[in-house]
C-alpha positions in Angstrom: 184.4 -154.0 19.5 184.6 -150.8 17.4 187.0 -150.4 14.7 188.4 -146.1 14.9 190.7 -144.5 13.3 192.2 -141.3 14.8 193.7 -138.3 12.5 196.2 -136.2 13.3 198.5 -134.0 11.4 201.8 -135.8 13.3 201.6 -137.3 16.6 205.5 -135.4 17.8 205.5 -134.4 21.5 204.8 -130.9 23.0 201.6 -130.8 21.1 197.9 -131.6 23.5 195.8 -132.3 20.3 198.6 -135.5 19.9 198.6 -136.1 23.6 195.3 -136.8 24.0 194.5 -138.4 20.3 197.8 -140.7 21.7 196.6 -141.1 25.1 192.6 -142.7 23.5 194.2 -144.4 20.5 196.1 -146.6 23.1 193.9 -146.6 25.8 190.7 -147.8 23.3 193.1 -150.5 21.8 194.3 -152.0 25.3 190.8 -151.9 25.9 189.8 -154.6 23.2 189.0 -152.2 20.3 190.5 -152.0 16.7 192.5 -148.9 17.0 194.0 -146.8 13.6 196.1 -143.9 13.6 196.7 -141.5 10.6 199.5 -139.2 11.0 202.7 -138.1 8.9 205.5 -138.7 11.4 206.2 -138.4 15.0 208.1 -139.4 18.8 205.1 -141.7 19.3 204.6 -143.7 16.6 206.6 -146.4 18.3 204.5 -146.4 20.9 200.9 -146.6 19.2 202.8 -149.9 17.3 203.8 -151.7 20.8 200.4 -150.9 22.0 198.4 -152.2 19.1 197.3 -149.5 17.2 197.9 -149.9 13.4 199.6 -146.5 12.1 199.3 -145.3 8.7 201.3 -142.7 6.8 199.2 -139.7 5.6 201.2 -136.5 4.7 200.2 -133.1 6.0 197.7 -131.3 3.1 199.4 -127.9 4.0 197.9 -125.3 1.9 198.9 -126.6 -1.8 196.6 -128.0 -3.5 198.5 -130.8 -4.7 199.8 -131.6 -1.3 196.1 -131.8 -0.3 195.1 -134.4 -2.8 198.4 -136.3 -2.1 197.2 -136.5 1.4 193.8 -137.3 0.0 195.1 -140.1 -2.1 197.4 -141.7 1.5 194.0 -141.3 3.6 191.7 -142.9 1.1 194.2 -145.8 1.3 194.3 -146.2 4.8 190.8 -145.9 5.0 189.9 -148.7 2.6 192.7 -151.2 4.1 191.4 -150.4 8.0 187.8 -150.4 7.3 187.1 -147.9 10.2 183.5 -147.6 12.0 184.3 -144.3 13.2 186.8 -141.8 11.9 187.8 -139.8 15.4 189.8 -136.5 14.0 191.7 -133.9 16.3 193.0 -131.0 14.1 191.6 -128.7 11.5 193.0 -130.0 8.4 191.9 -133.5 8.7 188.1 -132.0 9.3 188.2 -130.9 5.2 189.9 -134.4 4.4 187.1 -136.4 5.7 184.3 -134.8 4.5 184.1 -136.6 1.1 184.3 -140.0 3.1 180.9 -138.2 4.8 178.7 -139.0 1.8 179.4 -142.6 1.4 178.4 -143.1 5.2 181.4 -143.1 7.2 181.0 -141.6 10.9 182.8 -138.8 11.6 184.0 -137.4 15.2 185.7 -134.5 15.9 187.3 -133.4 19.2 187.3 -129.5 19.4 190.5 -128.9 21.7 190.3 -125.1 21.1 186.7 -123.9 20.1 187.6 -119.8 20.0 190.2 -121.0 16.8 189.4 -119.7 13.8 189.3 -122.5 12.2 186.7 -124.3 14.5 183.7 -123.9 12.0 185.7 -126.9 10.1 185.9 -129.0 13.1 182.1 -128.8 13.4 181.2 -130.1 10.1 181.2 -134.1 11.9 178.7 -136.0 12.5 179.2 -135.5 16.6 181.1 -132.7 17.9 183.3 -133.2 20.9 184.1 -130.5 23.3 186.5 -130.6 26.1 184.6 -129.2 28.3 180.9 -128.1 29.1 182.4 -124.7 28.7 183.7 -126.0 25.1 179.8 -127.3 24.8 178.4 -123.6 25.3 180.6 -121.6 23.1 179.9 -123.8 20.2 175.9 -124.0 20.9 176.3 -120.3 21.4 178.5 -120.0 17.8 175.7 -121.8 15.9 176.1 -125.9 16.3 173.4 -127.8 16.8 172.3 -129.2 20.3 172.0 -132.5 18.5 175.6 -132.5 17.4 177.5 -131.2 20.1 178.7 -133.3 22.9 181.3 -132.7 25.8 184.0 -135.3 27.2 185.9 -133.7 30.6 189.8 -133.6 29.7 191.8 -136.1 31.4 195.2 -137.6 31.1 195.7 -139.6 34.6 197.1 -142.8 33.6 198.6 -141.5 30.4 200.2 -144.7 28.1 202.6 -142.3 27.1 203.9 -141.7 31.0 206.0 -144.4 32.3 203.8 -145.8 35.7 207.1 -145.4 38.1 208.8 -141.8 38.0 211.7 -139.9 40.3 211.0 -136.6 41.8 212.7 -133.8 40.9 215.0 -131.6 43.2 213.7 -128.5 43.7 214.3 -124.9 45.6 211.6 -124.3 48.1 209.2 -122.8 48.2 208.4 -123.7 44.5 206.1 -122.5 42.3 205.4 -124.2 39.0 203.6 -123.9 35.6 203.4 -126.3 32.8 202.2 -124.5 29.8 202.9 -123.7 25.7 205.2 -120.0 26.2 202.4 -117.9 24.1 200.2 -114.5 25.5 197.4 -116.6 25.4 198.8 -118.7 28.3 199.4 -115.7 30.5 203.0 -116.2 31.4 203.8 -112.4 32.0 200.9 -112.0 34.1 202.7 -114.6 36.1 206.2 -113.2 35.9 204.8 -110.1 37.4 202.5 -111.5 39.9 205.8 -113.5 41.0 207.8 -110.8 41.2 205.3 -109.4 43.9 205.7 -112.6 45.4 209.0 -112.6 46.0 208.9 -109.3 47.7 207.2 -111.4 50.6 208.9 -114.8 50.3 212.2 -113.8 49.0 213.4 -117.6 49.2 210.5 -118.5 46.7 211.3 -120.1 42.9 209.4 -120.4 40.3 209.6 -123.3 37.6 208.1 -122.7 34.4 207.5 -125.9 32.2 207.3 -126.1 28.2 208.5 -124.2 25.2 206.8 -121.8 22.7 207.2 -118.6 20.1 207.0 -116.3 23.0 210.2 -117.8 25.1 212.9 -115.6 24.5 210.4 -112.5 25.1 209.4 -113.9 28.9 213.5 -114.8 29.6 214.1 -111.2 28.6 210.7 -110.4 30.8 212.6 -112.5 34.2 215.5 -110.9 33.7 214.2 -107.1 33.4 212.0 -107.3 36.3 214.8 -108.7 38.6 213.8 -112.5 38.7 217.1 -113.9 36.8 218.1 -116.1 39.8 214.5 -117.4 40.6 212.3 -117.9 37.8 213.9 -121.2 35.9 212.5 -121.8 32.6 213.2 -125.5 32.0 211.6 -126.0 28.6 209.5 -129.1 27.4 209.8 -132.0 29.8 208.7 -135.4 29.0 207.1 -136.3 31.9 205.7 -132.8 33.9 205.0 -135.4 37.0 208.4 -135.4 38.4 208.1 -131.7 38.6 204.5 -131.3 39.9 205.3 -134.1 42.5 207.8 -132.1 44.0 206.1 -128.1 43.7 204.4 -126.4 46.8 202.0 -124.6 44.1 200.5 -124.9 40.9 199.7 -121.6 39.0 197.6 -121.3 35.6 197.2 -117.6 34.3 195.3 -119.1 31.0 193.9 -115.9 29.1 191.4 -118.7 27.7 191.9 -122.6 28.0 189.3 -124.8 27.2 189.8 -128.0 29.5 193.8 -127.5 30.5 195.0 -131.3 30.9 197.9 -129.9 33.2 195.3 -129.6 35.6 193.8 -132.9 36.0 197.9 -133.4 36.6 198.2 -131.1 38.9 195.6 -132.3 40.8 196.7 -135.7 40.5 199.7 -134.8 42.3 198.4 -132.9 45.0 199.7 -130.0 44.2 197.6 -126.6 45.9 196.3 -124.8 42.6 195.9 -121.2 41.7 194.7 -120.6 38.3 192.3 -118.2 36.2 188.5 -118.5 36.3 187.8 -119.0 32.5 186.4 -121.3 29.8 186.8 -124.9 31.4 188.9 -124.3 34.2 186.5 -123.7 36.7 184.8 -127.3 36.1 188.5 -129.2 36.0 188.8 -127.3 39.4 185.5 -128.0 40.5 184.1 -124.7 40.2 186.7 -123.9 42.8 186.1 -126.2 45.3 189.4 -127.6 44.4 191.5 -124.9 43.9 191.9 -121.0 44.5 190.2 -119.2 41.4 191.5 -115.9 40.2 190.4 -113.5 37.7 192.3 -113.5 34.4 195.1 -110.5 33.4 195.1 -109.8 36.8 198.9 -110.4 38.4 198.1 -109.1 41.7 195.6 -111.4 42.4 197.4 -114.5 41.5 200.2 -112.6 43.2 197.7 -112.7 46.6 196.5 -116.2 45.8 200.0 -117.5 46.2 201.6 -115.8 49.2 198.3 -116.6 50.9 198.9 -119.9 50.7 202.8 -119.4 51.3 202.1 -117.9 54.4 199.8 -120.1 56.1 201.3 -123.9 56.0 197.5 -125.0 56.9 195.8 -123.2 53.9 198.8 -125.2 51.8 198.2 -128.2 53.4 194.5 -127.6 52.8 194.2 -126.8 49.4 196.8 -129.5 48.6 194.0 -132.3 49.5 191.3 -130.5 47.6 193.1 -130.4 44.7 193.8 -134.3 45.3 190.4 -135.3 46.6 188.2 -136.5 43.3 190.9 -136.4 40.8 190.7 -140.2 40.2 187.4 -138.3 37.4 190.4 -137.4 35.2 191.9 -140.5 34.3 192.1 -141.5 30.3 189.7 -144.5 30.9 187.0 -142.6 32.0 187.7 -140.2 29.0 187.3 -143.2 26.3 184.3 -144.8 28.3 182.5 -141.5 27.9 183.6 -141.5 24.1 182.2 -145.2 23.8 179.0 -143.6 24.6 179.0 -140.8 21.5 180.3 -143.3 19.3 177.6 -146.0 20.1 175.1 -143.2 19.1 176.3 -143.5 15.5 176.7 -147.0 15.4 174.0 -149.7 14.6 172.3 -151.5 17.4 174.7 -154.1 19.0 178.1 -152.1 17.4 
């Protein structure tokens, strides 16, 4: 039994750092350990307190400095009251507020969710480093951090504690595409808009769903609309629970400019949905370097564009690449995540926990 405490800025939906620091906190604590969670507010709080976890307040530090030792003072509290083993953190600002508790021997873990940030040289100032991929591994041996630091834990979210276990599948328009995704360049959604549009051309009954919210929404509506897609792309903003969608889509499409170790993915796959989606950073390894799912070059609409009506076009190919993606996927649950993390943490920990 190991006593962690996970840090977070807030644990609110639409945010991956708080779905996956969520999805371990509850999963470690159903599994018999002593599970802490700092955070300033957030949708899931009521969930990490059914499940377990014991939640304490820490503001955000911001950039003041009085709102940093104000968050110093809340953390220092919670730390001395929990008593953890580990201190497991997930974003940036947390990385600076732990370093004091460093010196007088606490054990430090950080998850890197997005090692090209800026602000990743922070993050790798823990005791272990954890990457969410073995792509994630390479770029941050290659940017300088020690071999003997850096670890890698495969994304996954099947079985999520935040995902109710039953779900109803939603109504669609078929042939549908889908993406689930935060609307920002980096997640490629023009390259998708166009490569859809070339779609259509072919399959003039196809529709495209397009799943989450972001700074870049209003741009990509007025994108739709301008390239004659008004009707068929539907952008259908952050949903709860992206399985009642996936459940019911034809095709999954990723056009990720970079993604580390994209959990919508390991949901796709789950679903058995047939995957298109951008050969970079840790996609190739949550697709099985290809084996299941169709691997395009990034920036590159026509090729997603062929991808897709490939597999429109020929029901067997669909039918195919449907059970590839769904052969193996049981790798991606959350309980094999946190049994992997067991393993880094039991390297800082004294013989016998």
């Amino acid at each position: 039994m190991t006593r962690i405490m996970h840090l977070v800025n807030h644990c609110g939906k639409a945010n991956g750092h708080v779905n996956v620091s969520v999805d371990m906190a509850c999963t470690q604590a159903r599994s018999g350990h002593v599970v802490g969670y700092t955070c300033s507010k957030g949708d899931y709080i009521p969930l990490l307190v059914e499940t377990g976890v014991k939640v304490y307040e820490v503001p955000e530090p911001h950039r003041s400095v009085g709102q940093f030792f104000a968050a110093n003072y809340h953390l220092w509290k919670a730390i001395r009251a929990f008593r953890p083993d580990i201190l497991h953190v997930h974003m940036a600002a947390q990385s600076v507020l732990v370093q004091p508790y460093r010196l007088f021997g606490y054990k430090t873990v950080t998850t890197v969710h997005n090692e090209f940030d800026r602000s990743v040289w922070l993050m790798g100032l823990s005791t272990r480093v954890v990457t969410v991929s073995e792509a994630g591994y390479r770029a941050m041996v290659k940017r300088g951090f020690s071999r003997k630091r850096v670890r890698f834990v495969l994304n996954g979210s099947v079985g999520s504690p935040r995902l109710a276990q039953k779900f109803t599948s939603a109504k669609l328009e078929h042939p549908a595409v889908i993406t689930v995704c935060g609307l920002h360049p980096r997640k490629g959604i023009g390259d998708l808009l166009h490569a859809f549009r070339m779609v259509k051309s072919d399959f003039p009954a196809a529709h495209l769903y397009i799943l989450g919210e972001g700074p870049s929404e209003s741009e990509y509506r007025e994108l739709a609309t301008s390239i004659g897609l008004s009707g068929s792309a539907h952008f259908l903003g952050y949903q709860n629970d992206p399985r009642e969608y996936l459940s019911s889509a034809d095709i999954f499409v990723l056009a990720s400019h970079s993604d580390p170790g994209p959990l919508v993915i390991a949901e796709a796959r789950n679903a058995g949905c047939a995957i298109v989606a951008t050969d970079v950073d840790g996609i190739p390894e949550m697709l099985d370097r290809g084996q299941a799912g169709i691997l395009v070059p990034p920036k590159q609409p026509e090729m997603i564009a062929r991808a897709v009506g490939g597999l429109l076009a020929d029901d067997a190919a669909l039918q195919k690449y449907s059970g590839l993606a769904k052969k193996n996927s049981e790798r991606f649950t959350i309980e094999r995540v946190c049994r992997d993390m067991d393993k880094i943490y039991a390297e800082l920990l004294p013989a016998g926990g």
